[in-house]
C-alpha positions, 0 to 999 in steps of 0.5 A: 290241444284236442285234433281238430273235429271237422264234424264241429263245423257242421254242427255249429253251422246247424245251430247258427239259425233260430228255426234250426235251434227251436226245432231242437228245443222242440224234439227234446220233448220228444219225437214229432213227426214232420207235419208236427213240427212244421206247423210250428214255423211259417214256411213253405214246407220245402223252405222247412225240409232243408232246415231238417236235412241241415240238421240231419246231416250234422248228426243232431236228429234223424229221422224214419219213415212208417208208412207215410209219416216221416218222424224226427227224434235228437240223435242221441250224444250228437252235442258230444263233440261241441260240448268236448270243445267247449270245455276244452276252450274253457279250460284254456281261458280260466287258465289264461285269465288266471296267469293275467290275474297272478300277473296283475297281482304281481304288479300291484305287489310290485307298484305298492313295494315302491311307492307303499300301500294305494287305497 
């Protein structure tokens, strides 16, 4: 099994609120600044900083200031890690639930053996 990535938690944690997620949906058009994305959500702008921070600091945007407008763009690769542990899990399961599956094969084989063939 892979070495625990404590990065996982931040970015699980980042993406368990919907604001945080549409946010994300939104900046996979593209860069918008601040303004531009709060204008989408019915918060204090204050409220709506601390979902950018939460984002920011687990690594899945970033953001640059040109004069006074703060922009925010997808941190390139930043679902890596997620989607490596989402497929390591996927790979346990398929082969969990396939040895379940031969087992139960076995045990149908076995039950017909004894008492012929069930419908």
């Amino acid at each position: 099994m892979a070495k625990y990535d404590s990065k996982l938690d931040l970015l699980f944690s980042a993406l368990s609120d919907p604001t945080r997620r549409d946010i994300l949906t939104r900046l996979s058009f593209g860069a918008a600044s601040i303004t531009e994305l709060a204008e989408q959500h019915d918060m204090a702008l204050p409220s709506f900083l601390k979902h950018l921070n939460k984002l920011e600091q687990a690594g899945l945007i970033h953001s640059e200031k040109n004069g006074r407008i703060r922009t925010c763009a997808l941190a390139p690769d930043a679902f890596t890690p997620m989607q490596n542990w989402l497929s390591e899990q996927r790979a346990i399961w398929e082969q969990r639930l396939n040895q379940f599956d031969r087992y139960a094969l076995e045990l149908k084989r076995k039950r017909e053996n004894e008492t012929g063939p069930q419908n």
